[in-house]
C-alpha positions in Angstrom: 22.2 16.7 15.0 20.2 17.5 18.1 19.6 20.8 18.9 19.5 21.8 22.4 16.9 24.8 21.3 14.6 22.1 19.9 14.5 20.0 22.5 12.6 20.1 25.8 14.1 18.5 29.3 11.4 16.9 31.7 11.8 14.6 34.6 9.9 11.6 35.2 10.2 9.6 38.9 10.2 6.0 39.5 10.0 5.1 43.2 13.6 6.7 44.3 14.9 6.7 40.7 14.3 10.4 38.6 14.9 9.9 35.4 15.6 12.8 32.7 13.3 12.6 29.7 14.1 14.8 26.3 11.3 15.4 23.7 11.4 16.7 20.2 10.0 16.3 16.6 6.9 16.5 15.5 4.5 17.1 18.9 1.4 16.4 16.7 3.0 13.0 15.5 3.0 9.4 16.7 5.2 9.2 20.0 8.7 6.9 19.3 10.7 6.1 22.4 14.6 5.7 21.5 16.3 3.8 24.6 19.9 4.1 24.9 22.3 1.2 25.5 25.6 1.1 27.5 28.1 3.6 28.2 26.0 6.0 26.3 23.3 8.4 27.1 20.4 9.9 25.2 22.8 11.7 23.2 23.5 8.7 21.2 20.7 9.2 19.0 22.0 12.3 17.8 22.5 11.4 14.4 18.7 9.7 14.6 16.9 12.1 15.6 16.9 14.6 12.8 15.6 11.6 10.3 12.5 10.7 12.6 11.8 14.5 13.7 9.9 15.3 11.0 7.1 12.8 11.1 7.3 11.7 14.6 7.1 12.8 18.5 11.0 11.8 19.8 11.1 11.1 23.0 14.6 10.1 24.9 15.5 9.4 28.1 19.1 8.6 30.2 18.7 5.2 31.9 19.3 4.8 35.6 23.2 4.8 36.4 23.5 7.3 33.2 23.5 11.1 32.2 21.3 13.7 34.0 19.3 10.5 35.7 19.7 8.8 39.1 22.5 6.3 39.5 21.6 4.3 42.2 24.4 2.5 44.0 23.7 -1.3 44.7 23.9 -3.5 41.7 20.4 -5.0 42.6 18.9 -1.8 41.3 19.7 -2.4 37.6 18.0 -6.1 37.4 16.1 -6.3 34.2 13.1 -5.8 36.5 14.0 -2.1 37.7 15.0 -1.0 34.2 11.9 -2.2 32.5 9.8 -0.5 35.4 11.6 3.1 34.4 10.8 2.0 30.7 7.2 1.7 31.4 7.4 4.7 33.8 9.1 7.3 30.8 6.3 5.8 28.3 3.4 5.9 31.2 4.2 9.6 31.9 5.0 11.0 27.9 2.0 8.7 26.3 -0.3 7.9 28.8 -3.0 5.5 27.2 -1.6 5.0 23.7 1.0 3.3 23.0 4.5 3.9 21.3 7.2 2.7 18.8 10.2 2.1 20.2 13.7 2.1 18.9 16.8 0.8 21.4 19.9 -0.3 20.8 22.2 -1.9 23.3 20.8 -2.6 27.1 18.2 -0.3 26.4 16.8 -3.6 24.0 17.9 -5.5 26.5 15.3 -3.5 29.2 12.3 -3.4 27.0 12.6 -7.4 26.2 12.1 -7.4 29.2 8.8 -4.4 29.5 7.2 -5.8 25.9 7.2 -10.1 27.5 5.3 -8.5 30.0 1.6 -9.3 29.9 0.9 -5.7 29.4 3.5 -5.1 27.1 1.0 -4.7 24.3 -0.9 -1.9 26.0 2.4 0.5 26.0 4.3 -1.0 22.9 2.8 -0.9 19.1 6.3 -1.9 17.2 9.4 -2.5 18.9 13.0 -2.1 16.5 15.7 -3.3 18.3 19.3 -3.7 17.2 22.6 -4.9 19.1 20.3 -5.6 22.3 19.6 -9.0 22.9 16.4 -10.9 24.7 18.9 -12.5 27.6 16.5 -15.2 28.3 16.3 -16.4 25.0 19.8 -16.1 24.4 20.1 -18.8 27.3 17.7 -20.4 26.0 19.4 -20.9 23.0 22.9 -21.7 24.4 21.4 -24.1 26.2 19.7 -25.9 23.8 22.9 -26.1 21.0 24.9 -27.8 23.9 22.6 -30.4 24.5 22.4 -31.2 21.0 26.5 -30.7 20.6 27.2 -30.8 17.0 29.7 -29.0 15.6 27.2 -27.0 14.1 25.4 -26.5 17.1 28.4 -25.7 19.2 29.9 -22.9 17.0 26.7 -20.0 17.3 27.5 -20.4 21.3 31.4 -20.7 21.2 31.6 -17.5 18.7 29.2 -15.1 21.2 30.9 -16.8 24.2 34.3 -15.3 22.7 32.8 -12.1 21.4 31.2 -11.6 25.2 34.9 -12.1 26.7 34.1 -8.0 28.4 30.9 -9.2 30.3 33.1 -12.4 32.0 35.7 -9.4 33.2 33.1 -6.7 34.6 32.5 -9.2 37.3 35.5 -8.8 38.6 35.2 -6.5 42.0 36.6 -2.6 41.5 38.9 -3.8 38.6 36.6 -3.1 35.8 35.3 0.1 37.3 38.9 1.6 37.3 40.2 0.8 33.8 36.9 2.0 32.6 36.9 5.4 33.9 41.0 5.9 33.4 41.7 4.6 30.6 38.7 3.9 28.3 36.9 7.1 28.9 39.7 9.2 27.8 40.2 7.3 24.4 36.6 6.3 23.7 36.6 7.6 20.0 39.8 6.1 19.4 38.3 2.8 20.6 34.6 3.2 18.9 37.1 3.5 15.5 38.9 0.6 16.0 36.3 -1.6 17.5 33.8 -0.3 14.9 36.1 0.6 12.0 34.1 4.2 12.0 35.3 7.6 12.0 36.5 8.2 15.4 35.3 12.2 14.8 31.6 10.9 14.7 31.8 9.9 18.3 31.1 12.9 20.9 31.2 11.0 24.9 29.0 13.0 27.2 30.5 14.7 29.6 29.5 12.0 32.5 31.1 9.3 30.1 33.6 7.6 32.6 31.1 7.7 35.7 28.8 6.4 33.0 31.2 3.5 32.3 31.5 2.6 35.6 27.9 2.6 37.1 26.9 0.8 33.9 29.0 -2.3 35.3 26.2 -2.6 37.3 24.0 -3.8 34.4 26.1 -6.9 34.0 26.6 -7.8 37.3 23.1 -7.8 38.3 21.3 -9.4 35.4 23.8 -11.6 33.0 24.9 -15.0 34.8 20.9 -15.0 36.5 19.2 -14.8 32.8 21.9 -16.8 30.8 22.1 -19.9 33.7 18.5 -19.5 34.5 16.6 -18.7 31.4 13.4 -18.5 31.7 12.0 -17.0 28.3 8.8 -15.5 27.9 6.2 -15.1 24.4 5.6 -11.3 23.8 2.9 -10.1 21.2 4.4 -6.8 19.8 5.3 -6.8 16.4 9.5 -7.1 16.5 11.9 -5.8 14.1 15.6 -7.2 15.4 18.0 -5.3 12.8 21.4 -7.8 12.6 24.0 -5.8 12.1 26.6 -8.3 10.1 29.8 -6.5 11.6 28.8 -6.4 15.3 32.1 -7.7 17.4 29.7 -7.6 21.0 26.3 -9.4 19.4 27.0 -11.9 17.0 23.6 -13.0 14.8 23.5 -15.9 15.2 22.4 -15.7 18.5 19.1 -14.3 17.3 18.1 -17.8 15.5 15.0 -18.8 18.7 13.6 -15.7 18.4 10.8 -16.7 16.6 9.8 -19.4 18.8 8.8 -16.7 21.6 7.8 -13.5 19.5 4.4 -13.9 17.6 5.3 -11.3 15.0 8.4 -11.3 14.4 10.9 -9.5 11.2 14.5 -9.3 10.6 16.6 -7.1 8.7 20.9 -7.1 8.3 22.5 -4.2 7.6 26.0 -3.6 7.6 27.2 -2.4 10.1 28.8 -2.3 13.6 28.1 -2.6 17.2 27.6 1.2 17.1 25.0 1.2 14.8 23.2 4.4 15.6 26.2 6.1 15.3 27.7 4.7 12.3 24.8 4.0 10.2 21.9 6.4 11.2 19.8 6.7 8.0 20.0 2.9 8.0 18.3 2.3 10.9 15.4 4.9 10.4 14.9 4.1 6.8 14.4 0.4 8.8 11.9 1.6 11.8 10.2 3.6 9.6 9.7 1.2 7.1 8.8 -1.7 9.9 5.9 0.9 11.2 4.8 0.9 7.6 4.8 -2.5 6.7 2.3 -2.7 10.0 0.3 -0.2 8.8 -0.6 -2.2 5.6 2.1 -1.4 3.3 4.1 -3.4 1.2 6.9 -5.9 3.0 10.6 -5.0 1.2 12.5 -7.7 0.3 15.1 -6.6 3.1 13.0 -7.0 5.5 12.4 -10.7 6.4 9.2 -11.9 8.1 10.2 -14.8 10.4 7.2 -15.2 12.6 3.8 -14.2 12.0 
C-alpha cells in the first residue's frame, strides 16, 4: 500500500493545466513513471507501488480531468495531443535529461502511444510496459485492414472489440453518460469492478473525486476515439515495448494487439491472466513483468513468458 508519509506531493504546470505529481521509492534509483487510466487516479497503483519501491524512483501523477489535477472543461482539451504534452511535461520536470520506464494501464497507455511515436519519444522514454491501453491508431489501422480483407477470420478480431467497446459508442451521447456515471456507477464501483473483473470487490478503494472523475473522463472518448479509429494514421516508435495481454480483459480484447509489430521496432508481449483491472487485481504480476522487461534490455536472459515479436 502507499503510504501517505512516504510519499511527496509536487505540482507540475502545462500551459493552463497543473498537474499533481507523487514521488516515492528509491530516490537514488532509476525514475519509472506509472500513468493511470480512466476513472481512476494515481491511487490506482497502490498495490504496485510497494513491489517497485525498493529498487526504483516511483513517480505518479493524476491526469488532466482527474484527482488533485486541473480538469479543463471543453472536450478538445483531452485530444491525444494535450494528454501526451502533460506526459512529456510530468517526465520533463521529475527527469529532466534522462529518460524513464514507464508503466500505464488504461488511457494513460493510450496517452504515451501517443508521447513515445513522437520523434522524440526516445529521448524521454527507455522501456515502455503497457497493459489494457491500446495504440488507437493502430487499432484503426487494424480494423480497417480485416474489413477489407472480410473473411470470417478476419472479421471476428474487429466484431468481438466492436462488442466489447459497446461503453465508448454510449459516452457520446450528450449529458446522458455524465449522469448515470456520477449517480449510479460511482456509488457501486466495487460492486461493479467485482463483477466486471470477477475480483474482490474489498480490493477496490474509489478516490474521493470518483464520480466527478467519471464524468470529466467522458471527455477522453469524445475527443479522441471516432478521429483515431476513422482516421488512423499510425506512427513507428523506437522504444522498446512490452504490451502485457491480459486474457480476461472484457474492455480490450487481444486480439486487437496483432499490427503492433508492424509499427514498433522492439516490440515483446506477455499474457497474464487477468482482468481489465489489472493493477488492481494482479499487482505482483505486472511488476514481476516490467521488471523483468527492464532486465531483459539490460542484457539478461528473455523468459519464455515473455515473447519477442519485433526486434
Amino acid at each position: 500500500m502507499i503510504s501517505a508519509v512516504d510519499v511527496q506531493r509536487r505540482t507540475v504546470t502545462n500551459g493552463d493545466v497543473s498537474l499533481a505529481v507523487f514521488e516515492t521509492g528509491n530516490l537514488a534509483g532509476e525514475t519509472i513513471v506509472l500513468v493511470h487510466g480512466w476513472p481512476d487516479t494515481h491511487d490506482l497503483w497502490r498495490y504496485v507501488v510497494p513491489g517497485l519501491a525498493d529498487r526504483f524512483r516511483v513517480v505518479m501523477y493524476d491526469t488532466r480531468g482527474a484527482g488533485e489535477s486541473s480538469a479543463p472543461t471543453s472536450a478538445s482539451e483531452y485530444e491525444l495531443a494535450k494528454l501526451a504534452s502533460d506526459f512529456n511535461a510530468v517526465v520533463d520536470a521529475v527527469s529532466p535529461g534522462r529518460p524513464v520506464h514507464v508503466l500505464a494501464h488504461d488511457w494513460g497507455g493510450v496517452e504515451v502511444w501517443e508521447a513515445i511515436c513522437h520523434p522524440e519519444g526516445a529521448e524521454r522514454v527507455s522501456s515502455f510496459t503497457v497493459t489494457s491501453g491500446p495504440n488507437l491508431d493502430i487499432l484503426g489501422y487494424w480494423v480497417r485492414d480485416r474489413i477489407k480483407r472480410p473473411t470470417i477470420r478476419n472479421l471476428a478480431g474487429p466484431l468481438e472489440q466492436g462488442l466489447a467497446s459497446y461503453y465508448t459508442y454510449l459516452f457520446h451521447l450528450p449529458l446522458l453518460p455524465e449522469a448515470f456515471l456520477r449517480t449510479v456507477m460511482a456509488r457501486n464501483w466495487p460492486r461493479f469492478l467485482g463483477l466486471f473483473d470477477g475480483m474482490d470487490p474489498a480490493r477496490v478503494v474509489p478516490a474521493a473525486t470518483l464520480a466527478t472523475d467519471m464524468a470529466n473522463g467522458v471527455k477522453r472518448y469524445r475527443a479522441n476515439i471516432t478521429s483515431r479509429l476513422v482516421r488512423p494514421a499510425p506512427r513507428p516508435t523506437n522504444v522498446p515495448v512490452q504490451v502485457i495481454v491480459n486474457e480476461r480483459d472484457r474492455a480490450v480484447r487481444p486480439a486487437g494487439y496483432d499490427d503492433y509489430g508492424k509499427f514498433a521496432s522492439a516490440l515483446w508481449r506477455r499474457t497474464i491472466d487477468a482482468g481489465h483491472w489489472s493493477p488492481i487485481s494482479s499487482p505482483d504480476e505486472l511488476v514481476e513483468a516490467t521488471i523483468t522487461f527492464i532486465d531483459v534490455l539490460g542484457g539478461a536472459e528473455c523468459p519464455d513468458v515473455l515473447e519477442r515479436v519485433q526486434d
